[in-house]
C-alpha positions in Angstrom: 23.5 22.3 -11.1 25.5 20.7 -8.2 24.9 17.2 -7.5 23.3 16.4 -4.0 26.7 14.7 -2.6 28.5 17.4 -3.3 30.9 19.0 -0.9 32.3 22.5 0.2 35.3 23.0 1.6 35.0 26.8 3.6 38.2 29.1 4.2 38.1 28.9 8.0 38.7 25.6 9.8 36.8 24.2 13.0 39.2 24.5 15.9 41.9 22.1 14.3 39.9 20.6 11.9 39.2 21.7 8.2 35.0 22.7 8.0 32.8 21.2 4.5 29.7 21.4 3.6 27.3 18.8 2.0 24.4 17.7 1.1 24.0 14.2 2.7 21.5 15.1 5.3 17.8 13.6 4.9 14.9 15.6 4.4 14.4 18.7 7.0 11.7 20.5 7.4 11.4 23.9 10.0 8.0 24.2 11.3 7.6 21.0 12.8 5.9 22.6 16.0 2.6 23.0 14.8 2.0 18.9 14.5 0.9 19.8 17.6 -1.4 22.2 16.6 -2.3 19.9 13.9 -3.2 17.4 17.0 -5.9 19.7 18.0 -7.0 20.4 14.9 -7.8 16.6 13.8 -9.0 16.2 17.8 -11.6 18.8 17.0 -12.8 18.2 13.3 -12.1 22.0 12.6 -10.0 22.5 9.3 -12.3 19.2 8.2 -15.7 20.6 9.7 -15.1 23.8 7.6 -14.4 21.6 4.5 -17.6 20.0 5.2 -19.3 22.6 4.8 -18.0 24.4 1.7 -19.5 24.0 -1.9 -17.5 22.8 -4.1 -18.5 23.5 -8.0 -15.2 22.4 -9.1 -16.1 18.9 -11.7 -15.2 15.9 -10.2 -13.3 14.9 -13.4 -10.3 17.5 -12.9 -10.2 17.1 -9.0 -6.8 16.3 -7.8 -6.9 17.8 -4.6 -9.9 18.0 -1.5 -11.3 20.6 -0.5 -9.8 19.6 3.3 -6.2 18.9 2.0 -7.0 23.1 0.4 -7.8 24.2 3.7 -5.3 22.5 5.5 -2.4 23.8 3.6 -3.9 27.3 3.2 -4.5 27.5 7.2 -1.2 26.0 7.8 1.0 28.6 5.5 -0.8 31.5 7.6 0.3 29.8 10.9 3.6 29.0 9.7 4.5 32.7 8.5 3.6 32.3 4.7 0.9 34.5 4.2 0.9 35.1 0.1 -0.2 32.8 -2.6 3.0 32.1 -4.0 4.1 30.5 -1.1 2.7 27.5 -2.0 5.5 26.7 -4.4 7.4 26.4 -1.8 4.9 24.0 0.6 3.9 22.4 -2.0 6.8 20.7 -1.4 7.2 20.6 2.3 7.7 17.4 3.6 6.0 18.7 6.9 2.9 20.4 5.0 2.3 17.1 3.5 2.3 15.1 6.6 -0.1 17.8 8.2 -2.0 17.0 5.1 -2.2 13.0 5.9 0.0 12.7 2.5 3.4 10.6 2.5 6.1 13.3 2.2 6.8 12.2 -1.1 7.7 14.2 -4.7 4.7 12.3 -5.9 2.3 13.9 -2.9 3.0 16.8 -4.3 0.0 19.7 -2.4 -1.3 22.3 -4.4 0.2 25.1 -6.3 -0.4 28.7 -6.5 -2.7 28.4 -9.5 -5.0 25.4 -8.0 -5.1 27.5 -4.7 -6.3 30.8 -6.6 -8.8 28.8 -8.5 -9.9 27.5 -5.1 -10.8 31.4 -3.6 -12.3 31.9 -6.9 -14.5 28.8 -6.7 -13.3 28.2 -10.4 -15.0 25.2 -12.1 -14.4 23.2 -15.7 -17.9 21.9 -15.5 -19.5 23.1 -19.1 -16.2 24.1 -20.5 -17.0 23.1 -23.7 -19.7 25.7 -24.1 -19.4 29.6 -24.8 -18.6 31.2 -21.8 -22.1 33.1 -21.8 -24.0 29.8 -21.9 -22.3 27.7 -19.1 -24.7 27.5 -16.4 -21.9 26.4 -14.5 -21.0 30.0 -13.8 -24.0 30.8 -11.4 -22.9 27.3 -10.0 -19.8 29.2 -9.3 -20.9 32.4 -8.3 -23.3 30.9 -5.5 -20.8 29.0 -4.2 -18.9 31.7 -3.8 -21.6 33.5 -1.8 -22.6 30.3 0.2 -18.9 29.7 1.2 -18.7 33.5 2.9 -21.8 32.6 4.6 -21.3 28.8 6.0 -17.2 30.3 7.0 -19.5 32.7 9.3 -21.6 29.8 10.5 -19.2 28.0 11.3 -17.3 30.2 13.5 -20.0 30.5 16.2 -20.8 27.3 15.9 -16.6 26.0 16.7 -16.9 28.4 19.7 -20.3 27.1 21.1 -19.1 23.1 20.8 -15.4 24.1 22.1 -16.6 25.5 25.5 -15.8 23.5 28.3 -18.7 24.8 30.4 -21.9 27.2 29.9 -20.7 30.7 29.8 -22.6 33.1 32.4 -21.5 36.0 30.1 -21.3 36.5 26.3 -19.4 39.6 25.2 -19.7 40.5 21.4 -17.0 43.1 20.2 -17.5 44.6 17.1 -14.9 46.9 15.2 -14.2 47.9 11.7 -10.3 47.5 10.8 -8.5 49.4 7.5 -7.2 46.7 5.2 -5.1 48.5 2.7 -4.4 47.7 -0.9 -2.3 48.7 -3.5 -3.8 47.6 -6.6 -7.1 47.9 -8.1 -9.0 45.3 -5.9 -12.7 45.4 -6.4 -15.3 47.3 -4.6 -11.9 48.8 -2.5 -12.3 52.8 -2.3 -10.8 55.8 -0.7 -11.5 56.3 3.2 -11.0 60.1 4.1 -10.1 58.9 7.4 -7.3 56.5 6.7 -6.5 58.5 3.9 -5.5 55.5 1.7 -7.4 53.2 -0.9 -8.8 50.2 1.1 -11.2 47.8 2.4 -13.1 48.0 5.6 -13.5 44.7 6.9 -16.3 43.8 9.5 -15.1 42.1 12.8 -16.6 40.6 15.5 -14.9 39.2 18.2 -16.1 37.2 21.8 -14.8 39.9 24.4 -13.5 37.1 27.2 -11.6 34.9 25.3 -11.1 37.0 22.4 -12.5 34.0 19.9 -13.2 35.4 16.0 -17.0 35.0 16.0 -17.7 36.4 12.5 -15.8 38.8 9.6 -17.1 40.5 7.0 -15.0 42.0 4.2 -16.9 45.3 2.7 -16.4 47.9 0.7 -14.0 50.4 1.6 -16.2 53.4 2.1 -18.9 51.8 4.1 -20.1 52.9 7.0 -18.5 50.8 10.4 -21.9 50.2 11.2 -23.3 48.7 7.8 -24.1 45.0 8.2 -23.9 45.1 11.9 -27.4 44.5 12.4 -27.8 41.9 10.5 -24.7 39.9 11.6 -25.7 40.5 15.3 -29.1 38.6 14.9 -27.9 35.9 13.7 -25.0 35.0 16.0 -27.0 36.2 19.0 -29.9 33.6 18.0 -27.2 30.4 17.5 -25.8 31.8 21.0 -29.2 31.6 22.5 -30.0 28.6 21.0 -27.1 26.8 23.0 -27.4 28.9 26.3 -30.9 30.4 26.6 -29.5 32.3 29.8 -26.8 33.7 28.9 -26.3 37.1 29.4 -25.5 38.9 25.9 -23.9 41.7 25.4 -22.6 44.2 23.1 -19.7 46.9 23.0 -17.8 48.9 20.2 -16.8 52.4 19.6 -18.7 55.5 18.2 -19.4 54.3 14.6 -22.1 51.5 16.2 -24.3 53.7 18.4 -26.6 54.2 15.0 -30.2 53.9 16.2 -30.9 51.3 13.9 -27.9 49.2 16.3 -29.2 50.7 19.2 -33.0 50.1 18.6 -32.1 46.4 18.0 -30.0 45.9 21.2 -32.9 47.1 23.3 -35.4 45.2 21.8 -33.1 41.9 21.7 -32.7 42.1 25.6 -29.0 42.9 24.9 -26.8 45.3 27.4 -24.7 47.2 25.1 -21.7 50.1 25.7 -21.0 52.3 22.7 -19.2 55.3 22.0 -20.6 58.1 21.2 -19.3 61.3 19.3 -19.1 64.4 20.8 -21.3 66.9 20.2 -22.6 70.7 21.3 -25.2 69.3 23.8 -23.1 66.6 25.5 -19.9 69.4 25.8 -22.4 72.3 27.0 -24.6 69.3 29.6 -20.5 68.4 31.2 -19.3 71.9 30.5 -19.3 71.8 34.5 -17.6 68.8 35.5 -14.9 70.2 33.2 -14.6 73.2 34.5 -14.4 71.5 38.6 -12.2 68.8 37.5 -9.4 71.6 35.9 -9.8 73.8 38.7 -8.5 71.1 41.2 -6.2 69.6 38.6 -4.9 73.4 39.2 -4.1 73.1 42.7 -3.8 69.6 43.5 -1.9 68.4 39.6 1.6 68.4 40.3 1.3 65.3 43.1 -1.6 63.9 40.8 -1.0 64.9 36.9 -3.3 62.6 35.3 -7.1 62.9 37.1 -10.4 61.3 35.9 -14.3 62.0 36.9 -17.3 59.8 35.7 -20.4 61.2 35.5 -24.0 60.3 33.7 -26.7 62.5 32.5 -29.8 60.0 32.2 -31.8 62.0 30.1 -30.4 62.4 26.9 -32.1 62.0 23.8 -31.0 62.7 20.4 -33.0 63.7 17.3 -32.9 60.6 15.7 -33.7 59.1 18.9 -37.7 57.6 20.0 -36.6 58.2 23.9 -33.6 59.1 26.2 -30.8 56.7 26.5 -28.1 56.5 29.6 -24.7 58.5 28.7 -21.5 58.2 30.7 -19.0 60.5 30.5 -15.6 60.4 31.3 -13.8 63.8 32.0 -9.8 63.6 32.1 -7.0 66.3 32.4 -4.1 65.8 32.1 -1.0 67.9 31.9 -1.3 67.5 27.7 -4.5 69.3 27.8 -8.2 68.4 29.0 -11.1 65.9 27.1 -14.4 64.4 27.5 -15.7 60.8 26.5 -18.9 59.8 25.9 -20.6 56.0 25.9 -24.6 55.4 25.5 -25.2 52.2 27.4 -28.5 50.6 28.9 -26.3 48.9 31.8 -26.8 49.4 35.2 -23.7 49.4 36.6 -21.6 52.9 38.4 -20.4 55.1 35.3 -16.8 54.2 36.5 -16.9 50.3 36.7 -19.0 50.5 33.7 -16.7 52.4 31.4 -12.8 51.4 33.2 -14.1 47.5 33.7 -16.0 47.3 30.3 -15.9 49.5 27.7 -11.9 50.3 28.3 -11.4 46.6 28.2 -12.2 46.8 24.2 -8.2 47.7 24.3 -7.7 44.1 24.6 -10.5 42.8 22.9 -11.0 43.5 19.9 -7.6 45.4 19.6 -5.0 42.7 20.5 -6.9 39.9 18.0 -6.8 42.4 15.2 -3.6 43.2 15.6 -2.5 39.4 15.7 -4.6 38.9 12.5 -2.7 41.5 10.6 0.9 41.5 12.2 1.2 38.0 13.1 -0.9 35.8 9.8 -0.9 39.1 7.6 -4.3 38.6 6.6 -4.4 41.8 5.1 -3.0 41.2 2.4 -5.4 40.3 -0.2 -4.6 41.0 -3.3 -6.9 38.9 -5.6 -9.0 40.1 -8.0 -12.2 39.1 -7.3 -13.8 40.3 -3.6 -15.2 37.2 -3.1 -11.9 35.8 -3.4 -10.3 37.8 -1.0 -13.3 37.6 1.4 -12.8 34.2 1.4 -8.9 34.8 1.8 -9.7 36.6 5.0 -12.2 34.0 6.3 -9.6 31.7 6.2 -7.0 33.7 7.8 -9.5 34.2 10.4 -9.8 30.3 10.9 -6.2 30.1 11.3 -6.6 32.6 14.1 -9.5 30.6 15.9 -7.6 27.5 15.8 -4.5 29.4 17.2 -7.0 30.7 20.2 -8.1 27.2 20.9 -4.5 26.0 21.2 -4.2 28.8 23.5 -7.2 27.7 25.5 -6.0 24.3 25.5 -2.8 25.0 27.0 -4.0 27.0 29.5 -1.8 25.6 32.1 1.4 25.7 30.3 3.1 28.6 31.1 3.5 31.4 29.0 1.2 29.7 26.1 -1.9 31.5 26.9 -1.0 34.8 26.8 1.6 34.5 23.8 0.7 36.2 20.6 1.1 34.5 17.3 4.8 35.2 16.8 5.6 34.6 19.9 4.1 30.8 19.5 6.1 30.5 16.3 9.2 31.8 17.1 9.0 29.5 20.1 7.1 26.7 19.8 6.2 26.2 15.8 9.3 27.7 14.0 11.4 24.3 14.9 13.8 22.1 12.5 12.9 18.1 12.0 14.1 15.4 10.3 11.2 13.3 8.2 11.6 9.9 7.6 9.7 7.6 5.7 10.3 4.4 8.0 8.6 0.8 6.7 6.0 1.1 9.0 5.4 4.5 10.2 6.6 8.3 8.8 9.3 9.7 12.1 9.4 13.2 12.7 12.9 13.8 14.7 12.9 17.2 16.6 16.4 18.2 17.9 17.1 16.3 21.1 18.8 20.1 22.2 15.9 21.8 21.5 15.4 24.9 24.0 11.7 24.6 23.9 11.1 20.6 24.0 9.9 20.4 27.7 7.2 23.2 26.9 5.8 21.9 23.6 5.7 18.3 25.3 3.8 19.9 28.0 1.4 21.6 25.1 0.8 18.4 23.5 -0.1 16.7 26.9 -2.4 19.5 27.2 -4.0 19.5 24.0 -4.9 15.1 24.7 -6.7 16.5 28.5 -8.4 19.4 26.5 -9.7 17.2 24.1 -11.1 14.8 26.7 -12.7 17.2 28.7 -14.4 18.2 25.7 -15.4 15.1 24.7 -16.9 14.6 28.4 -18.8 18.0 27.9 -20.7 16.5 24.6 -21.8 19.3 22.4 -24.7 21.8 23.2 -27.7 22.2 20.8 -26.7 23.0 17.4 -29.4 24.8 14.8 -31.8 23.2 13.0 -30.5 20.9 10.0 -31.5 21.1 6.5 -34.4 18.8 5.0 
């Protein structure tokens, strides 16, 4: 092995001067834009409010690491780019992971490895070790915890968006979608979908439709329904909503697989407006067989100076079997010069069939769409290879933390330009993804960022930003939380 002052002399010079290589330099570290991420984080109490919140059945005689300093580093390697478990040998050691951890960047501050990480989604615990296996009650210790985690990750998700407002929202949108999450091993409970055509998972997402902030998620089986669960998850984030803003206005969009009367039935008798889509079918087709037939007849005459028309319509009294009385259906009736279709959405809105499907029920391109595909293409959350599901459920809850904390920064930089509106690789490749210099001063650890750094003005501008968001909150005070445990 090479010593560390070791030098390299290359075969091409620099201008008139020979060019080596060595290994002098201090400790460097390349993601030292997300300190100020980390600034927001700490501002808020979020990576440390989820910690508080998580059982922990681990015994306290083998604990080396928190559950916070866990959290931290998992939610940290997702932002960074460093999505697998294995990646932790390589933060472990991070001089920058460990100051984001409140550790001195140290060999003997050493963060967790793969194996302590992996026992952490599994809620693994040595309490009772000394027993048979089938006579530790320390398993069901474990196996609740697991379960409780799931649920207070949820929890605590609507409750970072409620205290993070800056004002009372007039308007609550709740987007719900079901997204594929491929695997390629033998994951449990994953199954064959005959509509992705793959082996998989079928995460349950739910997303706030105006600022796009991850409300709840749900891994599930991978032949549910998209509509399993739905229920249940909706009544209790609309009740914490509520129970912050009693008059808000709630409401509730998604496509096709949520207008199950069970869903509907529940919208209507929470007071909740609601848009879904609804599947085509011999009644609706022969009901708009009309509006078809107009709308191709002037696409005829009129289609080579206007190729792509549209038409909104309603029929008000439509009532399926399954149905205990009619429901409102828009439809949308589009030719084009690819061919002709029809759309459907059951809603209990009031407003025109065109505002009400182009203004709201279109918007779901942005919201849920754009989120999901920053959770999958920009943390990779999808992959989740463990082999317990509550493992990889709780893999994904954290992914989807990372993902809230990345939506506040956005919100709190606001005014910065280009910040609001980046997507997550977009904020690393220009504002995280930067090489420092750590040093462990007498008095203080110094993180030195290039002084030619490209992006310097903008990320000193998001750091100003984050200090003013932070106040503002702070001047807002918190809005009524639930009820606490006795």
């Amino acid at each position: 092995m090479a010593e560390s002052h070791s030098s390299h002399c290359m075969a091409w010079p620099a201008g008139s001067q020979p060019l080596v290589v060595d290994f002098t330099s201090g400790i460097l570290v390349e993601d030292a834009g997300l300190l100020a991420v980390r600034q927001l984080d700490v501002s808020l109490g979020v990576v440390s409010g989820l910690a508080a919140r998580l059982p922990d059945p681990r015994s306290p005689r083998y604990v080396q690491h928190s559950l916070e300093s866990l959290l931290v580093q998992l939610v940290y390697q997702f932002l960074a780019g460093y999505p697998d478990g294995n990646d932790a040998e390589h933060t472990r050691h991070d001089a920058l992971f460990q100051v984001l951890a409140g550790l001195e960047p140290t060999a003997q501050h050493a963060l967790a490895s793969t194996s302590t990480l992996n026992r952490f989604l599994y809620g693994y615990t040595r309490r009772d070790a000394q027993l048979p296996r089938e006579e530790r009650p320390s398993l069901l210790q474990q196996r609740r915890a697991q379960i409780q985690r799931l649920r207070a990750c949820n929890d605590f998700l609507a409750d970072l968006f409620v205290r993070t407002r800056t004002k009372p929202p007039a308007q609550i949108i709740l987007d719900l979608d079901a997204t594929d999450d491929p695997v390629h091993g033998h994951q449990p409970l994953s199954g064959y979908h005959g509509y992705y055509r793959q082996h998989q998972y079928l995460p349950l997402v739910l997303f706030e439709g105006h600022s796009g902030f991850p409300l709840a998620c749900w891994l599930r089986p991978g032949t549910m329904h998209a509509a399993c669960g739905a229920r249940d998850v909706l009544n209790g984030l609309v009740e914490r909503l509520r129970q912050a803003w009693p008059e808000v206005d709630v409401r509730v969009r998604g496509d096709c697989g949520y207008s199950v009367p069970a869903l509907l039935d529940y919208c209507e008798e929470a007071n909740l407006g609601y848009a879904f889509g609804y599947a085509q079918n011999a009644v609706l087709e022969r009901r708009s067989a009309h509006w078809l037939a107009e709308l191709e007849l002037v696409h005829r005459f009129y289609g080579a100076g206007d190729p792509h028309m549209q038409r909104y319509e309603q029929i008000t009294d439509y009532q399926a079997q399954s149905w205990a009385a009619p429901r409102r259906v828009v439809v949308k009736v589009e030719v084009t010069p690819q061919g002709s279709q029809r759309r459907f959405v059951v809603t209990n809105l009031p407003e025109p069939e065109r505002q009400l499907y182009r203004d709201f029920y279109a918007q779901r391109g942005g919201v849920p769409e754009q989120p999901i595909g920053q959770l999958k293409n920009g943390l990779r959350a999808d992959r989740l290879s463990s082999g317990g599901f509550c493992a990889n459920a709780l893999k994904l809850l954290v992914a989807v933390a990372a993902y809230a904390l990345a939506v506040l920064y956005r919100e709190a930089c606001a005014a910065v330009a280009g910040v609001a509106i980046a997507d997550i690789e977009t904020l690393r490749s220009r504002l995280w993804k930067v090489p420092a210099e750590v040093r462990q001063e007498a008095r203080r650890v110094r993180v030195s960022l290039p002084a030619s750094w490209p992006g310097r003005a903008v990320w000193e501008q998001t750091l100003q930003a984050v200090g003013h968001h932070v106040g503002q909150l702070q001047q807002v005070g918190e809005p009524p939380g639930p009820p606490q445990a006795s």
